[in-house]
N, C-alpha and C positions, 0 to 999 in steps of 0.2 A: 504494500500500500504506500502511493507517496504520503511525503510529510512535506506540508509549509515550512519554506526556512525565511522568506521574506516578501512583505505584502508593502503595494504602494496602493494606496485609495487615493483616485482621482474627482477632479470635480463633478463628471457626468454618473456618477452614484456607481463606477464600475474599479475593479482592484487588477491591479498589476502584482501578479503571484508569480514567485518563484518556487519551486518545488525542489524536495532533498534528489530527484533524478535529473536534475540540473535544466528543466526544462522553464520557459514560462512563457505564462498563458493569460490573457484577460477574460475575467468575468464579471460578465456583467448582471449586478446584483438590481438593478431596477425591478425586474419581476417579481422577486422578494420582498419587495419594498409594502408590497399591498395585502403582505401575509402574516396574521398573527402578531409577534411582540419584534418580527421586524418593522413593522410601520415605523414603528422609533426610529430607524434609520433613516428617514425621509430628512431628519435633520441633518443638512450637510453637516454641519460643523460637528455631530455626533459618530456619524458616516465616518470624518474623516482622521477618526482618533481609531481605526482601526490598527491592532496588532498581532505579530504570532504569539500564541501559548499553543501549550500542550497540540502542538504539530499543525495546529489548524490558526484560522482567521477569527480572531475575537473583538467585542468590543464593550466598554466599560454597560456596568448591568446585565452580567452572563448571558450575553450573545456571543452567537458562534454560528460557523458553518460548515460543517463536515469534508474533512478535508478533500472525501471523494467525491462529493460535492461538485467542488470546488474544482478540480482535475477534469471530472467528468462531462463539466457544461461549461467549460471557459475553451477558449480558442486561443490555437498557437501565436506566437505574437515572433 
């Protein structure tokens, strides 16, 4: 399984991810935005305090997004 080793959140609500197989890919998280306790993320400025923990993309108030996820629905960059 990959692992998140570093994530860039951009201003159009999408992450520039680097993966531990040295690949990276964008995803783009707007579809999430209108789901559950992601809505929260609609706030850019909350958006853009994403981080890696425990292998995946997190952000303050236990969000998260699996990191295959995250591999699985982002595109090569």
């Amino acid at each position: 399984m990959e692992s998140v080793i570093k994530v860039i959140p951009k201003d159009d609500f999408s992450l520039l991810v680097t993966f531990n197989n040295g690949e990276t890919k964008l995803f783009d998280a707007r579809p999430y935005l209108e789901k559950g306790i992601f809505t929260k993320l609609k706030q850019l400025e909350l958006f853009q305090q994403a981080y890696v923990a425990f292998d995946t993309v997190c952000w303050p108030g236990d969000l998260d997004i699996a990191p295959e996820t995250l591999y699985d629905r982002s595109q090569p960059v």
